[in-house]
GUSEMAR-605557 format. One line per field, with one value per atom (N, C-alpha, C): residue number from 1; atom name; y, x, z. Coordinates in steps of 0.001 Angstrom, whole numbers, plus 500000, padded with zeros to 6 digits. Example, Ala and Ser with C-alpha at 12.3 -4.5 7.8 and 13.67 -1.06 7.14 Angstrom:
base	[1 | 1 | 1 | 2 | 2 | 2]
koldren	[N | CA | C | N | CA | C]
py	[494310 | 495500 | 496700 | 497750 | 498940 | 500030]
px	[513190 | 512300 | 513200 | 512850 | 513670 | 512900]
pz	[507800 | 507800 | 507800 | 507080 | 507140 | 507870]
This chain:
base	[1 | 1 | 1 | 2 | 2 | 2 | 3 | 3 | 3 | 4 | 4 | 4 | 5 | 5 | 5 | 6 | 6 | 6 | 7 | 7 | 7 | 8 | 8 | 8 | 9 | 9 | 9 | 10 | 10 | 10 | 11 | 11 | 11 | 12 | 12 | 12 | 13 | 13 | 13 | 14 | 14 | 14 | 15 | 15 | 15 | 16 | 16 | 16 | 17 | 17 | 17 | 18 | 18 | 18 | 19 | 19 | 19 | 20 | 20 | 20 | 21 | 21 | 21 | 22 | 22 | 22 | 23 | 23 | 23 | 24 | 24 | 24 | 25 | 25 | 25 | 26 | 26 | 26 | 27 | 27 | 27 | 28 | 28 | 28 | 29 | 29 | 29 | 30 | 30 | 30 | 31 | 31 | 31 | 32 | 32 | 32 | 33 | 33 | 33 | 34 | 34 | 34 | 35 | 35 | 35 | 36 | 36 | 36 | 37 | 37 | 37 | 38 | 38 | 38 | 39 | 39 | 39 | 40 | 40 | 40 | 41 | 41 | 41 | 42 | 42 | 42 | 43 | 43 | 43 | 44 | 44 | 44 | 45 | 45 | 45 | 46 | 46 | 46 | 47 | 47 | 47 | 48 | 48 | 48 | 49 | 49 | 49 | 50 | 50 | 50 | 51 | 51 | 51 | 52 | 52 | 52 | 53 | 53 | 53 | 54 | 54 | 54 | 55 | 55 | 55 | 56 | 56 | 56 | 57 | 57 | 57 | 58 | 58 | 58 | 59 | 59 | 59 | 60 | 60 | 60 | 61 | 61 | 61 | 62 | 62 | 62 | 63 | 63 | 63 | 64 | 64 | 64 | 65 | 65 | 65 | 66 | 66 | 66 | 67 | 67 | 67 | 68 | 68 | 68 | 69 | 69 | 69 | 70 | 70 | 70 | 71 | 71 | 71 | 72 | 72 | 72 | 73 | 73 | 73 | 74 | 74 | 74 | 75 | 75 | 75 | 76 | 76 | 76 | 77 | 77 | 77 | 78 | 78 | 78 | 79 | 79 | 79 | 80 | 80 | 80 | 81 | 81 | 81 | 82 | 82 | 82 | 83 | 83 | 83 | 84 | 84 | 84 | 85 | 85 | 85 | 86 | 86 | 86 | 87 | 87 | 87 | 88 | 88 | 88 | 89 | 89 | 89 | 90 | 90 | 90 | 91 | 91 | 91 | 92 | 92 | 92 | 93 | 93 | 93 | 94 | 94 | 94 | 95 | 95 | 95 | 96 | 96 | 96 | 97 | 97 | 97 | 98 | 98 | 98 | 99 | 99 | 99 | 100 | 100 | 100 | 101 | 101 | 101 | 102 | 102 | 102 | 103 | 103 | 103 | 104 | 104 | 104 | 105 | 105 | 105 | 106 | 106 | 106 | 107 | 107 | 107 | 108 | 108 | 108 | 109 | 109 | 109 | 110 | 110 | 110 | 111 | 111 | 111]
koldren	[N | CA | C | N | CA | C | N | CA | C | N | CA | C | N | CA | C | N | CA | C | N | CA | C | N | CA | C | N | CA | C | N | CA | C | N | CA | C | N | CA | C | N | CA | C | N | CA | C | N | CA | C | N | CA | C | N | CA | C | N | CA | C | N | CA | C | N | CA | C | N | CA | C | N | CA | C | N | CA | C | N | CA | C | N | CA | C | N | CA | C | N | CA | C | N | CA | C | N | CA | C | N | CA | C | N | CA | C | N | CA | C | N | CA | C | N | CA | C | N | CA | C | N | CA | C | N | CA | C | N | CA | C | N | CA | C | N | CA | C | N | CA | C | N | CA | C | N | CA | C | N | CA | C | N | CA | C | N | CA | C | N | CA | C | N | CA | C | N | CA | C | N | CA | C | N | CA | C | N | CA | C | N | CA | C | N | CA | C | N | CA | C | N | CA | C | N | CA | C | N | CA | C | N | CA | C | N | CA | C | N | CA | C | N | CA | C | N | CA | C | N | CA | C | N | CA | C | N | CA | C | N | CA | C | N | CA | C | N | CA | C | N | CA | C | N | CA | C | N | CA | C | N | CA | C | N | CA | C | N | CA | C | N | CA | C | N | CA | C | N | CA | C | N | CA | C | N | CA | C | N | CA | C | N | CA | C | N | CA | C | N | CA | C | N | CA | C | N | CA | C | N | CA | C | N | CA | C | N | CA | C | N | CA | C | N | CA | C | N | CA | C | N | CA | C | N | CA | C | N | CA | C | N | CA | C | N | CA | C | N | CA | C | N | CA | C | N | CA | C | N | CA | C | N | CA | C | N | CA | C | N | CA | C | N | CA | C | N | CA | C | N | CA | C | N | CA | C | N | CA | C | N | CA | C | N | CA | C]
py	[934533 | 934224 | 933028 | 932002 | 930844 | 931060 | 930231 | 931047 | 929948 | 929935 | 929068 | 929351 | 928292 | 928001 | 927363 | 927804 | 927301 | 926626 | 925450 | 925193 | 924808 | 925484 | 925366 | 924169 | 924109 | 923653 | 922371 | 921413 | 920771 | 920938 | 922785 | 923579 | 925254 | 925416 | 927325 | 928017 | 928867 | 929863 | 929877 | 930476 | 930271 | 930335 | 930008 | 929921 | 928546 | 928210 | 926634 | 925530 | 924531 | 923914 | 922876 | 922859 | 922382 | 922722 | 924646 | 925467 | 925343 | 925285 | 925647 | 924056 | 923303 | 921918 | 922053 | 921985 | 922937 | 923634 | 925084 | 925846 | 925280 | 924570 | 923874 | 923006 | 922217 | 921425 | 922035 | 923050 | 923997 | 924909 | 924807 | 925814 | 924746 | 923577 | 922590 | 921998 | 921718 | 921589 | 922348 | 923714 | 924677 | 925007 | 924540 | 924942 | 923942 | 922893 | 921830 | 922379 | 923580 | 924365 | 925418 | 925926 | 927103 | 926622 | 927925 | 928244 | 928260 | 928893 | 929027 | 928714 | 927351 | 926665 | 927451 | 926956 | 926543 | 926085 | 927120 | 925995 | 924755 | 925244 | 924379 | 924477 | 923229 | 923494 | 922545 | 923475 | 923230 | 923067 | 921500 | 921357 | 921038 | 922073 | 921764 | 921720 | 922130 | 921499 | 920688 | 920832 | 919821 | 919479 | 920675 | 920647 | 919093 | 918562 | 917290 | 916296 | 916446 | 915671 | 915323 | 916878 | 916592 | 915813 | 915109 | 914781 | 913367 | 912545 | 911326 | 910602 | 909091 | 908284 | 908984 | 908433 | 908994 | 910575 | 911659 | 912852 | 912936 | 913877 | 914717 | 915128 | 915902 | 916370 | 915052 | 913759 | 913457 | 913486 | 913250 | 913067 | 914744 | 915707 | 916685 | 916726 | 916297 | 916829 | 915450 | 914637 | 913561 | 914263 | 914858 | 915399 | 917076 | 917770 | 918958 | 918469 | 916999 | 916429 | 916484 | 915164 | 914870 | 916323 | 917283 | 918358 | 919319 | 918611 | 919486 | 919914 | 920200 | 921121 | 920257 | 920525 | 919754 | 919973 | 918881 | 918506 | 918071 | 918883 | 919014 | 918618 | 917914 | 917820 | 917705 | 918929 | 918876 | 917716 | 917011 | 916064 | 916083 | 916950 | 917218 | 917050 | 917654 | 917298 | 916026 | 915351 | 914368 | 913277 | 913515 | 912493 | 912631 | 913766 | 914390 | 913346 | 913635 | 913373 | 912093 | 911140 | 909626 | 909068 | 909820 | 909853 | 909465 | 908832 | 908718 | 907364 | 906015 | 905600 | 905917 | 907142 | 906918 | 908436 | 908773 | 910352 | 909311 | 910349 | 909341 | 909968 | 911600 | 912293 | 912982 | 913135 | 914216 | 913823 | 914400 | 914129 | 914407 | 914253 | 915042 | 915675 | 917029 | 917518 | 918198 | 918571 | 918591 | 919983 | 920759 | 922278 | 922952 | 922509 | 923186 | 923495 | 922620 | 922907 | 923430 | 923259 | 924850 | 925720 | 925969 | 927359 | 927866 | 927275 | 927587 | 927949 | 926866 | 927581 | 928714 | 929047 | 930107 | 931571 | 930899 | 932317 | 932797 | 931616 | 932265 | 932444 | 932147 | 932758 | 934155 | 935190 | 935865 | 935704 | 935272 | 934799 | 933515 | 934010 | 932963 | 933338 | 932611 | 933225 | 931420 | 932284 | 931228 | 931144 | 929946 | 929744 | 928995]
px	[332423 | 333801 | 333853 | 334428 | 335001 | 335392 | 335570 | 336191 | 337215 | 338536 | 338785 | 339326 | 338401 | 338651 | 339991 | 340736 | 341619 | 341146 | 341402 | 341103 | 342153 | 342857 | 344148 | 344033 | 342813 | 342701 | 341601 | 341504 | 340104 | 339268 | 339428 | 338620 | 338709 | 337821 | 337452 | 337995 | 338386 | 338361 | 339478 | 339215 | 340242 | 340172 | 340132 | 339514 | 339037 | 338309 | 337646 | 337753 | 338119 | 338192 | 337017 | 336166 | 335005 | 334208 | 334009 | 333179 | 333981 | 335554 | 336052 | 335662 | 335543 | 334869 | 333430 | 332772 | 331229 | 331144 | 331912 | 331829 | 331913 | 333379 | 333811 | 333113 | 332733 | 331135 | 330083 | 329536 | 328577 | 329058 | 329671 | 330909 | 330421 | 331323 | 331498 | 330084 | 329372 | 328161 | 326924 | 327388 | 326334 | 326925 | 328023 | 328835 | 327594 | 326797 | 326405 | 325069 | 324496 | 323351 | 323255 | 324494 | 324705 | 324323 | 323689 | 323676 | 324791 | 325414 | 327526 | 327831 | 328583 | 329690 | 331229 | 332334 | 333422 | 333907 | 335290 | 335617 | 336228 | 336820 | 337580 | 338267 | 338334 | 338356 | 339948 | 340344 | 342295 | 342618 | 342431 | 343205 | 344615 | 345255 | 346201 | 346650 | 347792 | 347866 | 346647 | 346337 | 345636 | 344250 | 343719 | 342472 | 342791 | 343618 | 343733 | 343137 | 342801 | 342240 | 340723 | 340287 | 338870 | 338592 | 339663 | 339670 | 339662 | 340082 | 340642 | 339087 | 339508 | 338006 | 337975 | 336662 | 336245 | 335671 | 336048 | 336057 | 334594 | 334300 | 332709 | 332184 | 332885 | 332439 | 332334 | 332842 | 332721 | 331637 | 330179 | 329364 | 329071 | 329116 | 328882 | 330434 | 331546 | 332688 | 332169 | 331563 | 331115 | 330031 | 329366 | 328251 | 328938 | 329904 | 330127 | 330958 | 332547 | 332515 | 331546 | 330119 | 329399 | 328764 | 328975 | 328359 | 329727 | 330701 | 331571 | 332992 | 332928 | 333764 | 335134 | 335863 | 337642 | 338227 | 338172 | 338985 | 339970 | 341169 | 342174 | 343366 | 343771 | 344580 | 346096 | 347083 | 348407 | 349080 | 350081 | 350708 | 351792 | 352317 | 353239 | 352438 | 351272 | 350723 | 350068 | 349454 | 348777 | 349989 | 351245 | 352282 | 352712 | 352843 | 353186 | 351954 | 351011 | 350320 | 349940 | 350735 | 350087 | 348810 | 348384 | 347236 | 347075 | 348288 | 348193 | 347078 | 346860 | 345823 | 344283 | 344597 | 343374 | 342143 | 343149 | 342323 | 340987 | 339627 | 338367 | 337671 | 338402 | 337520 | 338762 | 338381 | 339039 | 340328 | 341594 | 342921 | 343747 | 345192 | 346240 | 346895 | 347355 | 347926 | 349446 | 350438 | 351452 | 351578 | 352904 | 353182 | 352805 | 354065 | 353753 | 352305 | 351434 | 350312 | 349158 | 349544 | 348862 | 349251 | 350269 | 351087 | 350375 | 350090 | 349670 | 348252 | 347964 | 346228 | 345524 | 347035 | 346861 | 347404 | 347961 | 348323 | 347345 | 346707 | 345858 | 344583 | 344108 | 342990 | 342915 | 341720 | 341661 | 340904 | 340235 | 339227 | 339947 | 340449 | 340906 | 340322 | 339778 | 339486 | 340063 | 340303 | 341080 | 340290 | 340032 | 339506 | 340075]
pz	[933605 | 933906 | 934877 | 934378 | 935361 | 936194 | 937864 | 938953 | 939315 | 940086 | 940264 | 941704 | 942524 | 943646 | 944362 | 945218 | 945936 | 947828 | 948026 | 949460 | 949709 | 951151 | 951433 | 953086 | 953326 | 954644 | 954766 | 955752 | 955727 | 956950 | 956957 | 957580 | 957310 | 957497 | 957227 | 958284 | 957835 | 958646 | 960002 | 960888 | 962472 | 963475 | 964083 | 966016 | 965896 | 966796 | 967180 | 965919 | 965720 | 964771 | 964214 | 965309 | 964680 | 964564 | 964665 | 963460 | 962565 | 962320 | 960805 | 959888 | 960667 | 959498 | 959466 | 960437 | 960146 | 958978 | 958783 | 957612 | 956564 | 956583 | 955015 | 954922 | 954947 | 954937 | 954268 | 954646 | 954196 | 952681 | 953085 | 951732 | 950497 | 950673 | 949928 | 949160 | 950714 | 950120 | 949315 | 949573 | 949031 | 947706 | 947423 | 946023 | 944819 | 945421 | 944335 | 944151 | 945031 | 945010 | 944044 | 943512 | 943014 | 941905 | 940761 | 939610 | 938994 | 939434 | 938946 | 939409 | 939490 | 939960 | 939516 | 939718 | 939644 | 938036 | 937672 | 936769 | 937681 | 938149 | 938916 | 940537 | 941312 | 942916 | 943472 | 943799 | 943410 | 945194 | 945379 | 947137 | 947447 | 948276 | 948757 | 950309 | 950489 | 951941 | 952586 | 953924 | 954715 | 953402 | 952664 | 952042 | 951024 | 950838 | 950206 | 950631 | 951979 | 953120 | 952365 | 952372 | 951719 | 950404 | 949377 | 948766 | 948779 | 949824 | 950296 | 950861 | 950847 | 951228 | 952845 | 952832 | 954168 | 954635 | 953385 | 953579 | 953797 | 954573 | 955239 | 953739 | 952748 | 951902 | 950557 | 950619 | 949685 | 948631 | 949044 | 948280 | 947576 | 947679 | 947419 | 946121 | 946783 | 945729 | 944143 | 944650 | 943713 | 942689 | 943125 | 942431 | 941860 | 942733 | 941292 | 940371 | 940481 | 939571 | 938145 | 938962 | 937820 | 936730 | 937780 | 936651 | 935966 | 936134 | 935253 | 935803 | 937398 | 938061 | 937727 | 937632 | 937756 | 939093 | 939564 | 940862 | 940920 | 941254 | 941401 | 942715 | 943167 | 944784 | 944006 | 945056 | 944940 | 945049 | 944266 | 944174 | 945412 | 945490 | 946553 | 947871 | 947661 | 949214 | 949669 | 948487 | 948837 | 948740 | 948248 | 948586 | 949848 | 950846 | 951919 | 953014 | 952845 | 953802 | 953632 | 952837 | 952341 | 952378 | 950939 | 950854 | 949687 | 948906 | 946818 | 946340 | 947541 | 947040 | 948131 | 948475 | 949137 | 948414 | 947343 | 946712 | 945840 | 946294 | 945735 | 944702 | 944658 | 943879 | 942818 | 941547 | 941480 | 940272 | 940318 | 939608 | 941086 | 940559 | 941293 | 940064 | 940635 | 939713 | 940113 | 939101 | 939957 | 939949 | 940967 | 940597 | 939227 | 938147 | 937185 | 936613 | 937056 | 936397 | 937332 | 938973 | 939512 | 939373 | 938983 | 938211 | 937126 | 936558 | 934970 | 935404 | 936065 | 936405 | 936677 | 938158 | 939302 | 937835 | 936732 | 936133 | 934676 | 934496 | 933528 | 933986 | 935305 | 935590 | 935935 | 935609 | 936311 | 937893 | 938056 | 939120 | 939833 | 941001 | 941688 | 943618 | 943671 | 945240 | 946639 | 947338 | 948559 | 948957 | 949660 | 950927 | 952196]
């Protein structure tokens, strides 16, 4: 079963904020280690961030790209946070179609 990942933040977790980019870092990066990847890794709010030049995770989101994963950043958010020419990885995609995603998967896990 395909899984489909949601990142809502461009950090893990809560308390100190630079263990929560520490983590997502590690997250991100250990995703290109796995045997089972991702169908697909769906960023919204701040997590759009990780999508944009400059991101900590870029080279890792470059490489589950190359093996398949669909990278996804909210249109609404990455217009929000003016970020529309700076996304390096990935598509934007709009509501209706994280809708559709978030409803025909069974396997959806947050992070």
């Amino acid at each position: 079963m395909k899984k489909l990942v949601l990142i809502n933040s461009d950090k893990m977790g809560q308390g100190e904020e630079e263990i929560g980019y520490i983590m997502i870092k590690k997250f991100i990066n250990g995703l290109v280690g796995q045997d089972e990847k991702p169908e697909k890794l769906v960023f919204y709010g701040l997590g759009v961030r990780l999508t944009a030049k400059e991101s900590p995770v870029m080279d890792a989101l470059l490489s589950l790209e190359n093996m398949g994963v669909d990278i996804v950043s909210c249109a609404t958010c990455v217009n929000y946070y003016g970020l529309v020419d700076k996304i390096q990885v990935g598509r934007i995609g709009n509501m209706p179609e994280l809708l559709k995603l978030l409803m025909e998967k069974d396997d959806v896990i947050t992070i």
